[in-house]
C-alpha positions in Angstrom: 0.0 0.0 0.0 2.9 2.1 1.4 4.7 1.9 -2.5 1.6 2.5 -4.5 0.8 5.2 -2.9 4.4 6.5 -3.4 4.3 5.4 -7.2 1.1 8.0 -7.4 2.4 10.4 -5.9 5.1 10.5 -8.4 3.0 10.1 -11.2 0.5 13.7 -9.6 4.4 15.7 -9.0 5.4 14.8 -12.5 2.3 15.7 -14.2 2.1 19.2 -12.6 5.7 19.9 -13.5 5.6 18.8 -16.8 3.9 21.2 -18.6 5.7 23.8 -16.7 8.8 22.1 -17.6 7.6 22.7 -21.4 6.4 26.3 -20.7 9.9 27.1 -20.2 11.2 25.5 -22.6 8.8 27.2 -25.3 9.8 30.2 -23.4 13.1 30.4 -23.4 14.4 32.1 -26.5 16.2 29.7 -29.6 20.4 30.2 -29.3 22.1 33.0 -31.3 24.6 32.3 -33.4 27.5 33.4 -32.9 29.3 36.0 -34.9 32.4 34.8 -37.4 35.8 35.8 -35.8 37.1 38.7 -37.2 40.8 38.9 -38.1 42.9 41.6 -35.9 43.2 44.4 -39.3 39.6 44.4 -39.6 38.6 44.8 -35.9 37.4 48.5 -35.1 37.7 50.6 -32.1 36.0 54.0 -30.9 38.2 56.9 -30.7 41.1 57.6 -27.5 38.9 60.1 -25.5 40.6 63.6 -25.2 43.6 64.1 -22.5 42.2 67.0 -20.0 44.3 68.1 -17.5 42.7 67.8 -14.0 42.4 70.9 -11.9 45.3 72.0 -9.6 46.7 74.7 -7.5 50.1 76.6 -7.9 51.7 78.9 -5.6 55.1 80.0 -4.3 56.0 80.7 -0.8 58.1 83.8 0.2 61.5 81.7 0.1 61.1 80.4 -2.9 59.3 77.1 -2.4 57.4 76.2 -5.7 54.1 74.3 -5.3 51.5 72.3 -6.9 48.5 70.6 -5.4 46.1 68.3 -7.2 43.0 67.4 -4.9 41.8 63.4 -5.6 39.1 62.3 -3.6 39.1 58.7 -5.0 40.8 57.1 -1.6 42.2 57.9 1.4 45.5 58.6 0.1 47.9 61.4 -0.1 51.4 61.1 -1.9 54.1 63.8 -2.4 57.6 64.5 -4.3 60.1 67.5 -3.8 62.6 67.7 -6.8 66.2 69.5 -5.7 68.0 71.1 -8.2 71.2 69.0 -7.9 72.8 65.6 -9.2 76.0 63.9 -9.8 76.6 66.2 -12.7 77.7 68.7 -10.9 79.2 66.7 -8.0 83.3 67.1 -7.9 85.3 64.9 -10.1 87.7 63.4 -7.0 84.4 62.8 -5.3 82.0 61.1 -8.0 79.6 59.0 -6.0 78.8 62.4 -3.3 75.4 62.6 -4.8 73.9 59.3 -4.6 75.1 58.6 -1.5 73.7 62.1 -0.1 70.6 61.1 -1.5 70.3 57.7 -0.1 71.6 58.1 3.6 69.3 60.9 4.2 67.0 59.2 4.3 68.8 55.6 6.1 70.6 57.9 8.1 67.3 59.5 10.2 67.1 62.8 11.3 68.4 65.2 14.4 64.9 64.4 16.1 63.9 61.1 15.0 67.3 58.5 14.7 66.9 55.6 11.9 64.9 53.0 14.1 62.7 55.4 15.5 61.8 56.9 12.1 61.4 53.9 10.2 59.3 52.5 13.3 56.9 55.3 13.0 56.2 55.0 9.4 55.8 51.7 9.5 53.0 51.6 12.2 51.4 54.2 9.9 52.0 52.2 6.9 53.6 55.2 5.0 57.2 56.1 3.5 59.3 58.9 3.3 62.5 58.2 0.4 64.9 60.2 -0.6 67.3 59.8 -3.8 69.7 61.6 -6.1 70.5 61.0 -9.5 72.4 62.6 -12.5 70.4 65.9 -13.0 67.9 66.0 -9.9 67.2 65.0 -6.7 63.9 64.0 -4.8 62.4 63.1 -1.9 58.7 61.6 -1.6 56.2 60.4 0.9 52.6 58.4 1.2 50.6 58.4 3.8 47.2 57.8 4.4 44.8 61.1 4.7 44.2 60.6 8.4 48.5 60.6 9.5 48.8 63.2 7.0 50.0 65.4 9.3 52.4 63.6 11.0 53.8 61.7 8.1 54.2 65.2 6.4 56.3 66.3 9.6 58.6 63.0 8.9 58.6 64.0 5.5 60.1 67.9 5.9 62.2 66.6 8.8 63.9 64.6 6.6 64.7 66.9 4.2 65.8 70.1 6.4 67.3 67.9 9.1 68.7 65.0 8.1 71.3 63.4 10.7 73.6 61.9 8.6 74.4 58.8 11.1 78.2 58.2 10.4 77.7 54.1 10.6 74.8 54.7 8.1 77.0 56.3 6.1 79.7 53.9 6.5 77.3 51.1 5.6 76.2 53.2 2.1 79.6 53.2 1.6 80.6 49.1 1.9 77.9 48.7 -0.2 79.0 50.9 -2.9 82.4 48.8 -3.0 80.4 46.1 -3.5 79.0 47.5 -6.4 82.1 48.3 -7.7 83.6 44.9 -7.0 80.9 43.3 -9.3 80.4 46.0 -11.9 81.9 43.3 -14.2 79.8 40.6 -13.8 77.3 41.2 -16.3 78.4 42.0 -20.2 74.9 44.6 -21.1 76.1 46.9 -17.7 79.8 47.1 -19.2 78.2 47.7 -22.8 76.1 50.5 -21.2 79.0 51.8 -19.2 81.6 51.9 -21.6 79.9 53.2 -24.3 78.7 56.5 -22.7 82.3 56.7 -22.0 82.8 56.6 -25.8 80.2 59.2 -26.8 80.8 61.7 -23.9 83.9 61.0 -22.4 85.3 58.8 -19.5 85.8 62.3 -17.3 82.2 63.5 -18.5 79.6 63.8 -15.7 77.6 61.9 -17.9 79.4 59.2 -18.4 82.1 58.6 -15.2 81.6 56.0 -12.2 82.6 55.5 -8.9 85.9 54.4 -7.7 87.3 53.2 -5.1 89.7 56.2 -4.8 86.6 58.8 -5.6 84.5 56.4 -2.2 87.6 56.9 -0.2 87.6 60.2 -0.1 83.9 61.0 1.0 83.7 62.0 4.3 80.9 63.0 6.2 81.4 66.6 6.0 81.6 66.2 2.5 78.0 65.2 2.6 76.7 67.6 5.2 77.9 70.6 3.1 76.6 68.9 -0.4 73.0 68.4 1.4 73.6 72.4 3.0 74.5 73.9 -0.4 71.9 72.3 -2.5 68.9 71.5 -0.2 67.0 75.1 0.4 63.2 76.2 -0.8 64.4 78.4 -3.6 65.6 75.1 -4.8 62.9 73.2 -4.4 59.4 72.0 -6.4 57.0 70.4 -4.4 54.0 68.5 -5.5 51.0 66.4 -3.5 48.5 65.2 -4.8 45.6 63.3 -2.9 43.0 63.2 -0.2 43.1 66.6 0.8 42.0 70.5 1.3 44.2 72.5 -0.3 43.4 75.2 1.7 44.1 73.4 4.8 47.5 72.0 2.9 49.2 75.2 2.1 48.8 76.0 5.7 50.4 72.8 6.2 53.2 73.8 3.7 54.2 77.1 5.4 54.0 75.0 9.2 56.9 73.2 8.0 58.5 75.0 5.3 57.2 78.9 5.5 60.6 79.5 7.9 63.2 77.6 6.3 65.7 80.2 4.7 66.5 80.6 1.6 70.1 80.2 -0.5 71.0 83.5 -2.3 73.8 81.8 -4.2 71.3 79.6 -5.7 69.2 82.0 -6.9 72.7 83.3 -9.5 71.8 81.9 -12.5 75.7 81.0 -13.1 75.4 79.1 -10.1 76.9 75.4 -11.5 76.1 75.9 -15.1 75.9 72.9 -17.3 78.7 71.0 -17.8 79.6 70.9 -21.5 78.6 67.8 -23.8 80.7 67.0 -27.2 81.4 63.6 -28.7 84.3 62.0 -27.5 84.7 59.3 -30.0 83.6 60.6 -33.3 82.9 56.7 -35.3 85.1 53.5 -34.3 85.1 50.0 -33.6 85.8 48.9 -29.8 85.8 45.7 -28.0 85.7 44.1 -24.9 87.0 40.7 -25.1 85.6 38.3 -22.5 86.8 34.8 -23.9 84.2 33.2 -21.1 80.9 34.6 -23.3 79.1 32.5 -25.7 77.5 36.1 -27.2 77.9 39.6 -28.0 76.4 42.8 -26.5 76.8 45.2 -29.3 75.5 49.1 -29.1 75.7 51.3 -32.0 75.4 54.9 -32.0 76.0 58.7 -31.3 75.4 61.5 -29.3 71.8 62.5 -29.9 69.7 65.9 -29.1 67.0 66.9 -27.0 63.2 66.9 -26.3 63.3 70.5 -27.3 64.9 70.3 -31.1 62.7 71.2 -34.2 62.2 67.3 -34.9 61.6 65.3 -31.7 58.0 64.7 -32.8 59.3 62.7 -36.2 61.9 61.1 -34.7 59.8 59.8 -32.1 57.7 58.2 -34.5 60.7 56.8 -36.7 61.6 55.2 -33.0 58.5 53.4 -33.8 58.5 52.6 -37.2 61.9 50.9 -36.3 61.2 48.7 -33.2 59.0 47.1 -31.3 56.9 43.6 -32.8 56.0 44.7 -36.3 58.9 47.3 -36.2 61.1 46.6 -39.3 64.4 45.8 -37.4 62.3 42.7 -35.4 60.8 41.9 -38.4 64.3 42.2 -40.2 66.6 41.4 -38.7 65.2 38.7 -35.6 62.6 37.4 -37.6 63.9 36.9 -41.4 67.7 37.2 -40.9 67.2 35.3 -37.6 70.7 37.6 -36.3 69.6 38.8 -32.9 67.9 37.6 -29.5 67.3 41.1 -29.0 67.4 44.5 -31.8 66.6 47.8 -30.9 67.2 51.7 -32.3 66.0 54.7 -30.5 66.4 58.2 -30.7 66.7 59.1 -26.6 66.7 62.7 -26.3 67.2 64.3 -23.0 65.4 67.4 -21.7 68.4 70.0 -21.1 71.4 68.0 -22.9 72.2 66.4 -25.5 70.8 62.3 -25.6 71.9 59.0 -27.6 71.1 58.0 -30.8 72.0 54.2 -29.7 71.0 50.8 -31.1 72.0 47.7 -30.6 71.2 44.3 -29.2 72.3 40.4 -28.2 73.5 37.6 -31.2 75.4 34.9 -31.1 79.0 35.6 -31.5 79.7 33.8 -34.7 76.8 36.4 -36.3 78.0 39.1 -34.2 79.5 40.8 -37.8 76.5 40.3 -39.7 74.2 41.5 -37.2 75.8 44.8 -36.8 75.8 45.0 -40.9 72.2 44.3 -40.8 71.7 47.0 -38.0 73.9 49.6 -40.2 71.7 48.9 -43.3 68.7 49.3 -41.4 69.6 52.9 -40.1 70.3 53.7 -43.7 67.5 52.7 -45.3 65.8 55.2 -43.3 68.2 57.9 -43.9 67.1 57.1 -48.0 63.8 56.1 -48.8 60.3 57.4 -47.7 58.4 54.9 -45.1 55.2 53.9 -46.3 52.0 55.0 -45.5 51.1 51.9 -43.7 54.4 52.1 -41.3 53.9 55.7 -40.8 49.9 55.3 -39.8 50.9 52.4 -37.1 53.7 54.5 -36.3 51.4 57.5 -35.7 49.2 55.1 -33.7 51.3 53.6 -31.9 52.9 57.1 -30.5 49.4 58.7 -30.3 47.7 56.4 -28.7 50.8 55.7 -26.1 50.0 58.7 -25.6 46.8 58.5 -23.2 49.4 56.9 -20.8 50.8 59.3 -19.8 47.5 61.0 -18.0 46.2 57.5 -16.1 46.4 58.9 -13.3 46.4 62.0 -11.3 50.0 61.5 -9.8 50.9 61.1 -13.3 49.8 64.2 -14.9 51.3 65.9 -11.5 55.0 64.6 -12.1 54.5 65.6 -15.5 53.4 68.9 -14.6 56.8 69.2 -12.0 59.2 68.0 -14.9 58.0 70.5 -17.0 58.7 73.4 -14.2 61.8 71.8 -13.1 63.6 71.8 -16.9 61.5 75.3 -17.5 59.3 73.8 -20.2 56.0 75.0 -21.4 53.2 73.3 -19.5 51.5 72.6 -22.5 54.7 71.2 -24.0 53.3 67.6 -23.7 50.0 68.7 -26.1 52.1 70.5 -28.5 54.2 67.5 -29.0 50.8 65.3 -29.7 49.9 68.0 -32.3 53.5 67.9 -34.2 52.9 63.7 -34.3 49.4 64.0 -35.7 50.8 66.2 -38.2 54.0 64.1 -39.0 54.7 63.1 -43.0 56.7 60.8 -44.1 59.0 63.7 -45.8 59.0 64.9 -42.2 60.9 61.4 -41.2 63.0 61.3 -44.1 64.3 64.7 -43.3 64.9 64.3 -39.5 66.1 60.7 -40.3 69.0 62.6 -42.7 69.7 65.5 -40.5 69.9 63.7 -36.7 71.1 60.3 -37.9 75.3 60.4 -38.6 76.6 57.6 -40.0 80.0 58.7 -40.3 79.7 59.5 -36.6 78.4 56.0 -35.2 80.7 54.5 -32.6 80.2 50.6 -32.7 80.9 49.0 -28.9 81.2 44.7 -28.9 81.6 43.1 -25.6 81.9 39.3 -26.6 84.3 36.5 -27.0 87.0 38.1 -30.0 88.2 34.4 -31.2 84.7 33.4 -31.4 83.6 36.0 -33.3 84.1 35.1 -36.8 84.4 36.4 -39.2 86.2 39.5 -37.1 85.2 42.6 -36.3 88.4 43.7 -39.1 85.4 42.9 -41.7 83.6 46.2 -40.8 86.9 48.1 -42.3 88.8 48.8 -39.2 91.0 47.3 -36.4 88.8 47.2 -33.3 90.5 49.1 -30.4 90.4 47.0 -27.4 89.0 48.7 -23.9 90.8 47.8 -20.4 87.8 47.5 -18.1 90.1 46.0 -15.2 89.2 47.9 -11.8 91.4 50.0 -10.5 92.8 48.9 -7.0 
């Protein structure tokens, strides 16, 4: 009885689902088909949208202090970076090194109030950061903190740059590190490429170009680094820009709390105060080599000394960078792909903003192709020294750099430390928009032109760091007896 009656109930579930079962069915709508793949040329996409600058607040203090703000909402956040007018190019040449190690142990070293432990303890429980650095042509230091220790981190922050203790065994540690690095600056062949070939194009005694020794280490001393820091760090050399979580009201007041009484440096304010060191070619054309008989490869760089971002023709030559490289460029189509000559092939035109850049190119072969690869690079530059690219290469080109473009504006913080590059090198503001114009507007007679005038042929300097018996058939082929370079480190 028990298992007919569960046999009819069965039967009375499944008839009253049924036909809803089927109502569904009926209802549910018959499957689209799906759309043929389209290859990648015929694929479409709406326009980049337009780059708008977002709105920000400039205003110098009485001593000099430059600053931007740029309110952003989005989180909780607030971030920061002073740029110093000073760098290792101006840094004397018995003490190369001063800089960088300035830079680095005012920040490891603490400061008058706060030692190292304590200062790093406090930002830590805050999870914020205060850095400090200096390179070649400028020097920073940056925080991040959230918008609630914004204060307090921002204290840190200008402690760190007007009081900085300078802990001598900080100092002393920078310094055993730095031997390190010199110890091991042989160890890998691209860093002596790079190294010795800005040697060749601005000189081994250039700013540019020359590297810390032992002897130059040696003779830093702690007072060399407390005057350095008291010559160069003042607010009427100094840009500051924030950007966050913020009122700016409320952060100028901040500002002048912590910087309004900090004095500035007349001398700095004499425009012949450390010009710019001089740039000229040191090596006009050559062949040079570093033999290391342990490599199975060459490192080869190929180039000249170059211009800058301000020159008649950056816009051209920026898009000739990209009709030459990258995956669809013609040297990795060329030269990796048909000629199979190179793990690696690049050519750029690298300007710089207030001297003169590279032309360089270059890359990694085998060392038995090492020859033909740097023929195949030669040709390359020439081809684009003589003939017109086409309108296809000059439209991906274009793209390619325009739409790159947008990149640069991602972010708030971005467009803010474009905004401070631009005042710190005394560039227009709009500089960046003028530059998208002059690519928009770029011809192929405009490549072919700056192509002829900024690329020198007679003036390439050709740099091999590879294995000189393996590399056959020798670097004699190219027309000229390579001149070897001693890279042994001085004791």
């Amino acid at each position: 009885m028990t298992v007919l009656r569960l046999k009819w109930l069965r039967r009375l579930a499944w008839g009253a689902i049924a036909p809803l079962l089927l109502l569904g069915l009926w209802l549910v709508p018959s499957p689209v088909r799906a759309a043929p793949a389209l290859h990648y040329d015929q694929l479409t996409f709406p326009p980049l949208p337009p780059v708008q600058l977002p709105n920000y607040t400039q205003f110098e203090l009485d001593n000099g202090l430059i600053v931007y703000l740029v309110e952003d909402h989005e989180l909780p956040l607030v971030s920061g970076t002073a740029s110093f007018r000073v760098g290792g190019r101006w840094e004397p040449a018995d003490k190369v090194g001063l800089s960088g190690i300035t830079g680095e142990v005012m920040r490891s070293g603490g400061t008058q109030i706060h030692p190292a432990d304590d200062l790093n303890a406090l930002l830590e429980r805050r999870a914020a950061y205060v850095e400090t650095g200096i390179g070649s042509a400028v020097g920073n230091a940056s925080f991040y903190a959230l918008s609630e220790d914004l204060s307090e981190v921002f204290g840190l922050f200008a402690e760190v740059i007007r009081q900085p203790a300078f802990a001598p065994d900080k100092l002393a540690l920078v310094k055993s590190q730095r031997r390190g690095f010199i110890a091991r600056r042989n160890d890998d062949p691209d860093d002596i490429a790079r190294r010795e070939f800005y040697k060749l194009i601005y000189g081994a005694q250039s700013p540019y170009a020359r590297t810390t020794e032992y002897a130059t280490l040696d003779s830093i001393q702690r007072d060399d680094v407390i005057a350095y820091h008291r010559t160069y760090f003042h607010p009427n050399n100094m840009l500051l820009g924030i950007v966050g979580d913020f009122d700016s009201a409320q952060m100028r007041s901040l500002i002048e709390a912590q910087f309004g009484d900090w004095q500035r440096n007349p001398e700095l304010d004499n425009p012949e105060f450390d010009p710019l060191p001089p740039v000229a070619q040191a090596q006009s054309g050559g062949i040079f080599l570093i033999d290391q008989p342990q490599l199975t490869q060459s490192s080869v760089l190929i180039g000249h000394l170059g211009g800058q971002l301000t020159d008649p023709d950056y816009a051209p030559m920026t898009v000739l960078n990209d009709v030459l490289n990258g995956f669809g460029g013609r040297l990795v189509n060329e030269v990796r792909s048909r000629q199979g000559l190179a793990y690696v092939v690049y050519a750029y035109w690298s300007p710089q903003f207030d001297y003169p850049g590279l032309f360089v190119g270059g890359g990694q072969t085998r060392s038995d192709a090492t020859v033909p690869f740097i023929q195949s690079l030669q040709s390359e530059i020439e081809k684009v020294r003589t003939t017109l690219v086409s309108e296809d290469e000059l439209k991906q080109a274009k793209d390619s750099a325009l739409n790159a473009f947008v990149f640069n504006f991602e972010t708030p913080g971005q467009t803010l430390s474009r905004l401070l590059r631009y005042e710190y090198y005394g560039y227009p503001k709009d500089f960046i928009f003028q530059y998208q114009k002059q690519v928009e507007a770029t011809t192929a007679a405009d490549i072919l032109r700056a192509a002829q005038t900024y690329l020198q042929p007679d003036k390439l300097v050709t740099l091999v760091v590879g294995n000189a018996a393996a590399i056959q058939p020798p670097l004699t082929t190219l027309g000229s007896t390579p001149q070897p370079i001693d890279i042994t480190i001085p004791e």
